[in-house]
C-alpha positions in Angstrom: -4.7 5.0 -17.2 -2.1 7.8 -15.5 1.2 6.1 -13.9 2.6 7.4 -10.6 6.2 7.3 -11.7 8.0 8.1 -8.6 11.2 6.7 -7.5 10.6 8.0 -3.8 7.2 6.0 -3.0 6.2 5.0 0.5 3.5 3.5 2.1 2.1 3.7 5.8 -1.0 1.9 7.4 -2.3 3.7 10.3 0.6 5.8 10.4 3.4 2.7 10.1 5.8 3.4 7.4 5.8 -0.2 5.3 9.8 0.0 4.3 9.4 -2.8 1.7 6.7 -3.3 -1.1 6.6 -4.7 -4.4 3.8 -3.0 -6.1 0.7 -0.3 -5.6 -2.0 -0.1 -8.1 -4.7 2.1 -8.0 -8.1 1.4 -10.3 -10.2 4.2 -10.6 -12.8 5.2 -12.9 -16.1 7.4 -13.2 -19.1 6.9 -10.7 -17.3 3.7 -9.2 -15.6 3.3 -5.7 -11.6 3.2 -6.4 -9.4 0.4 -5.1 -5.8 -0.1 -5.0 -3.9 -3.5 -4.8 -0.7 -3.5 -2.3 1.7 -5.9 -3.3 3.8 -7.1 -0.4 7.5 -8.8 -0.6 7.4 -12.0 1.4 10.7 -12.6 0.7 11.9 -9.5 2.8 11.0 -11.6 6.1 13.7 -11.1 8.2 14.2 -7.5 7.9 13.0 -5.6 10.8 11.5 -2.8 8.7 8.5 -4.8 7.1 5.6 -5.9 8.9 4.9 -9.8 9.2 1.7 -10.7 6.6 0.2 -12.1 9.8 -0.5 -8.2 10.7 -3.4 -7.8 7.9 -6.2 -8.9 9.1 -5.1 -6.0 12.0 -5.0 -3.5 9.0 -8.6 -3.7 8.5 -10.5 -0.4 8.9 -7.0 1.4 9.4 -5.5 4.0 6.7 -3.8 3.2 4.2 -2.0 6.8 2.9 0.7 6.7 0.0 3.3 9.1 -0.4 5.4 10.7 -3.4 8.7 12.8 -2.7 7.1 15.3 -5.2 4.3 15.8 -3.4 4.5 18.1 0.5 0.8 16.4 1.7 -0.1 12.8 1.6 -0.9 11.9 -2.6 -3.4 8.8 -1.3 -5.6 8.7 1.6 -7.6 5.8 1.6 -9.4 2.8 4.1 -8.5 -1.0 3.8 -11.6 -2.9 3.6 -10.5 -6.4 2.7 -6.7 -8.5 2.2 -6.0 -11.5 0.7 -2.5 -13.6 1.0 -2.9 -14.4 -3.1 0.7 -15.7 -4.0 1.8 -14.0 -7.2 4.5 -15.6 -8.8 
């Protein structure tokens, strides 16, 4: 499995910038769909910057496109299909 190793990662969904996140895995292999796992920080609540969890059921069906400082055009353009509120500890 490739790593994106980029200190300079961001995130929007349908074209909102998310300023905090914890984690982005994508899992992708041969003659499969791909999906990726966004791993919000909770505890960032009060900063203005990062949306409120009770936005993602509004992020269904919107774009989801990742961005490296490497890269000049989006590196991830994809479609949110499902979310889940899974606490990870």
């Amino acid at each position: 499995m490739g790593e994106l190793i980029d200190k300079k990662t961001s995130v929007s969904i349908d074209g909102r910038r998310l300023f905090a996140f914890k984690s982005f895995e994508l899992k992708q292999s041969l003659n499969t769909h791909h999906s990726f796992e966004l791993v919000i920080d909770i505890e960032t609540g009060a900063n203005r910057y990062v949306h409120d969890l009770k936005d993602r059921a509004a992020w269904l069906g919107k774009p989801l496109t990742l961005y490296t400082s490497s890269a000049r055009k989006p590196t991830l353009l994809n479609v949110i299909i499902s979310s889940s509120d899974t606490d990870i500890v």
